[in-house]
C-alpha positions in Angstrom: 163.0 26.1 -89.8 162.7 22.6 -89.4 164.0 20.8 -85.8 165.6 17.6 -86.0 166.6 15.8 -82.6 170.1 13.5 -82.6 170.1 10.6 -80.4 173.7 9.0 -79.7 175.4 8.2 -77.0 179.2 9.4 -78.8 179.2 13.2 -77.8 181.7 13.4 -81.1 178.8 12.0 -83.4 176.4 14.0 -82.1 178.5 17.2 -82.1 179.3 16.4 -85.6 176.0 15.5 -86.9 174.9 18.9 -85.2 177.6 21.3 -87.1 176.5 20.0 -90.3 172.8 20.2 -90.1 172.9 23.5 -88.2 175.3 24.9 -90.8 172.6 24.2 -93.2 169.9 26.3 -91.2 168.2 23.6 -89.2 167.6 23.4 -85.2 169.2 20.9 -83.7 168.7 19.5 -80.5 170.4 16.3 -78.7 169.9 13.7 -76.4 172.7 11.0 -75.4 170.2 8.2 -73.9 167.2 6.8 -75.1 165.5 7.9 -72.0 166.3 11.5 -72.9 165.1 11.2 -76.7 161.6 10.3 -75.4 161.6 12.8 -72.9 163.2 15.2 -75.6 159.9 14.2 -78.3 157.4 14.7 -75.1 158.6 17.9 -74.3 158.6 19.6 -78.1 158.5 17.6 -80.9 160.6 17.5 -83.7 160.1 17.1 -87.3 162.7 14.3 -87.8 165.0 12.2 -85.5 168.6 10.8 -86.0 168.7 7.7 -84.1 171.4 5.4 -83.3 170.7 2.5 -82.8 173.2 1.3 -80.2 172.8 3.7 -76.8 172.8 2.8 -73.0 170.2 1.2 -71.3 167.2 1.6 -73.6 168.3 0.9 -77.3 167.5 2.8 -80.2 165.2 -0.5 -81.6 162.5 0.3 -78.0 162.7 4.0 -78.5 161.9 3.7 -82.3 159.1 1.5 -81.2 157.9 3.2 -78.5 157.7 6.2 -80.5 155.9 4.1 -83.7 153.1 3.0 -80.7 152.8 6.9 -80.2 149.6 8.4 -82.2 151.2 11.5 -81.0 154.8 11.1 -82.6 154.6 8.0 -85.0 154.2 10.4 -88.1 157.5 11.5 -87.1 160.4 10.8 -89.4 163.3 8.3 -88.1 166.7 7.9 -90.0 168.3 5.2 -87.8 172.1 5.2 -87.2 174.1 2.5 -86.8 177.6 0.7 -87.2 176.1 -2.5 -88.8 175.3 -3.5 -91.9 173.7 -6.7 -91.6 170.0 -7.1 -93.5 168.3 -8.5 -90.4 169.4 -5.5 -88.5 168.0 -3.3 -90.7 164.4 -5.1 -91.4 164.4 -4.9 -87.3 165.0 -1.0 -87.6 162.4 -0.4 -90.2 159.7 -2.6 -88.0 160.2 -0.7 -85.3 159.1 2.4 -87.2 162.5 3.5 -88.9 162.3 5.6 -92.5 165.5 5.4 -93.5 168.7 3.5 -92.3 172.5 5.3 -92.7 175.3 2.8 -91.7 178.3 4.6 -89.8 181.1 6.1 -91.0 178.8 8.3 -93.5 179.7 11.7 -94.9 177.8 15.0 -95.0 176.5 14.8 -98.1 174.8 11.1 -97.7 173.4 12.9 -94.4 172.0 16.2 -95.6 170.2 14.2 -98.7 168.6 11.5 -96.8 167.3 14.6 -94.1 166.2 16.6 -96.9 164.2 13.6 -98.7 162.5 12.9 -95.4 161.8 16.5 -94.7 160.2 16.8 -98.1 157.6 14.4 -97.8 156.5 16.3 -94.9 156.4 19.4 -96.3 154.2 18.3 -98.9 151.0 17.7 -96.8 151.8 14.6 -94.8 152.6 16.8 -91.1 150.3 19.7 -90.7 152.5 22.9 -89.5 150.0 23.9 -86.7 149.4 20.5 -84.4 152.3 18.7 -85.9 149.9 15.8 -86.7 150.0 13.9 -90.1 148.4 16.4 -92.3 145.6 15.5 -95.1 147.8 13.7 -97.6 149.0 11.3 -94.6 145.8 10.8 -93.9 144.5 9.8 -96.9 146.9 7.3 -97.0 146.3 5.8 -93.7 142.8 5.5 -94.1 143.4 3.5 -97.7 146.3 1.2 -95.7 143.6 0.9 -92.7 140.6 0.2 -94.7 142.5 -2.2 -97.2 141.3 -5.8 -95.6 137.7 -6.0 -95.0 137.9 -9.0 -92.8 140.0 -6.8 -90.0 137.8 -4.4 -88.0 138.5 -0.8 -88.6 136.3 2.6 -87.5 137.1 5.9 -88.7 136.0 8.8 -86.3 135.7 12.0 -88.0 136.2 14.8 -85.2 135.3 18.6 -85.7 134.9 21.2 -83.4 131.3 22.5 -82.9 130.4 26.5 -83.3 134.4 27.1 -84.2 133.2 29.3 -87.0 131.3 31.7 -84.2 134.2 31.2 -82.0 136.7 32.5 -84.5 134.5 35.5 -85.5 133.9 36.6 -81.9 137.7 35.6 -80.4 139.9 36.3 -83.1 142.1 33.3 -85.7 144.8 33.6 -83.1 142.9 32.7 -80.5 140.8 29.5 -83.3 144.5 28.8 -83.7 145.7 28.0 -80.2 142.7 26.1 -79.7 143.1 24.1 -82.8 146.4 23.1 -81.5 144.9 22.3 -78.4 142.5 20.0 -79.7 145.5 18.1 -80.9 147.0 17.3 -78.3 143.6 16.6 -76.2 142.9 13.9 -79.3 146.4 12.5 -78.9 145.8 12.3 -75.1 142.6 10.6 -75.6 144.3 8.2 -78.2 147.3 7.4 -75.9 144.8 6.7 -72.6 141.5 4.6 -74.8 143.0 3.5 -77.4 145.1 0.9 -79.5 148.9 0.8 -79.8 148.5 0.8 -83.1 145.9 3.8 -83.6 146.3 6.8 -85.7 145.3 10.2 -85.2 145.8 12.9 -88.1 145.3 16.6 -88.8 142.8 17.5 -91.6 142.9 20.8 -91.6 141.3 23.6 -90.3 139.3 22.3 -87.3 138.6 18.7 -88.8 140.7 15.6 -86.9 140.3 12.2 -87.9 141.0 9.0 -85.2 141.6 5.1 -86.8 141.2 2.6 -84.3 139.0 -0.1 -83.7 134.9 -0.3 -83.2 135.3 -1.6 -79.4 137.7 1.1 -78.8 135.7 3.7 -80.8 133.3 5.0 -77.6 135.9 5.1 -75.2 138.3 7.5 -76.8 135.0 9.8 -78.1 134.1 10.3 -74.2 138.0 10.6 -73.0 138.2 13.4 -75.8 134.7 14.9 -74.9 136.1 15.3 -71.1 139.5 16.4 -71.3 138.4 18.9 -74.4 135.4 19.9 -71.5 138.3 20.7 -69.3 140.1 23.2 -71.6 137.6 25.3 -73.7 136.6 27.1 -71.0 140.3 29.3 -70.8 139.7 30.3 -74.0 136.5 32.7 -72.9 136.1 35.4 -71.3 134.8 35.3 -67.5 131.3 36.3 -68.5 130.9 33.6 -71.1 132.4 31.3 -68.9 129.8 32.3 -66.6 126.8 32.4 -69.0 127.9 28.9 -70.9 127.8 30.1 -73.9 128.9 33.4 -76.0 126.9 35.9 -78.4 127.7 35.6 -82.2 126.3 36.9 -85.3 124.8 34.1 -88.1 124.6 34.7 -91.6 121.8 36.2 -91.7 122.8 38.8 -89.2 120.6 37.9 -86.2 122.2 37.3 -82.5 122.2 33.8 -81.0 123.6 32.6 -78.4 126.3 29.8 -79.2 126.6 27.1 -76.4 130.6 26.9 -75.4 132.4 25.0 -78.1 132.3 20.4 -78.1 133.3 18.0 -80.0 131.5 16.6 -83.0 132.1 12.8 -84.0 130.9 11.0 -87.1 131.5 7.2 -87.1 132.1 4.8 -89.8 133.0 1.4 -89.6 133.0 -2.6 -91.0 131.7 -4.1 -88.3 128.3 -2.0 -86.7 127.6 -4.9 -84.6 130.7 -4.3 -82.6 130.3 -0.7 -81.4 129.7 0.2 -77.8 127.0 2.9 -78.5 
């Protein structure tokens, strides 16, 4: 079932907005400020927001920005709502990260096909289900956007997790699972605190991550991420693995080793070498 979140400061709108999509099996959440649609995304994100764009105090325009400067939320789908009409207004709405733009008084049906066409393109690879990150096809289109001008420094950082395999084995895919989605959000924290503005994190698949940003940036969010993702793993074993630093698996050729706790893997590429900082 896929959540949508409705921003507007008219309890009617949002009431209204809210029958309809719910009568057509979404979960629907609302917020009435600006404020409360950010703290809304922070707290459990959703997989597309109805925006107005005129609310108290911070307007739709910042929060569709702030969330576009978000590596954690920009994949997220925006269908702004608004009372005006005028062009300029709605090239400001799509630069501040806007998908789609509905002008007020709409009717159901306007509403339900513009969620369902954003909705779709989600579904079909661009948001993976289990970090909420842009999935592989998103990806793959970033990195051809990112990588289009070869005069304007870019670095890709490929991420996986070492030993996962083992840890899945020995643990169990519920357990891989949990700290998959972990990972995510450690990446996105790393992203948010090291990073660019403009930075984009996505989810492979499985437990492969990918990070574009900029070379000078590139060894800064690498150690943020090594540290926090230090900070977590260790929940995820059991006290005497914890203890030991490492747990027992099986390889494929059936001997016993001893698999140090799991890490972060990064592989690097960039346009401009010269630039990194290690």
């Amino acid at each position: 079932m896929s959540k949508i979140l409705v921003v507007d400061d008219e309890v009617f709108v949002a009431d209204m907005v809210e029958a309809t999509l719910s009568a057509e099996g979404y979960a629907v959440e609302k917020a009435y400020t600006g404020e409360d649609a950010l703290a809304a995304v922070e707290n459990d994100p959703p997989d597309l927001i109805l925006l107005d764009l005129m609310l108290p105090g911070m307007d739709g325009y910042e929060v569709g920005r702030q969330l576009q400067r978000d590596a954690r939320f920009s994949h997220i789908p925006v269908i702004m709502l608004t009372a005006r009409s005028a062009a300029h207004e709605r090239v400001a709405g799509y630069e501040r990260g806007a998908d789609d733009y509905i002008t007020k008084p709409f009717d159901a049906d306007e509403l339900l096909i513009r969620v369902r066409a954003q909705l779709q393109h989600l579904n079909r690879g661009e948001k993976s289900e289990l970090t909420g990150l842009p999935g592989s096809e998103a990806v793959e289109a970033a990195i051809e956007d990112y990588t289009l001008n070869a005069d304007k420094p870019w670095t890709i950082i490929y991420i996986d997790i070492e030993h996962f395999t083992a840890f899945n084995e020995v643990y169990s895919f519920q357990q891989g699972n949990s700290l998959i989605k972990e990972a995510g959000q450690v990446l996105s924290q790393a992203v948010k605190d090291a990073g660019n503005e403009t930075d984009f994190l996505g989810h492979v698949g499985g437990d492969d991550f990918v990070i574009l940003t900029t070379p000078e940036k590139t060894q800064a969010i690498s150690d943020k991420a090594t540290a926090l993702f230090k900070e977590v793993v260790p929940k995820y074993f059991n006290t005497t693995d914890q203890t030991n630093g490492y747990f027992i698996s099986v390889n494929h050729s059936g001997e016993t080793v001893q698999a140090p706790l799991l890490t972060f893997s990064y592989d690097v590429v960039d346009n401009h070498p010269e630039d990194d900082e290690g």
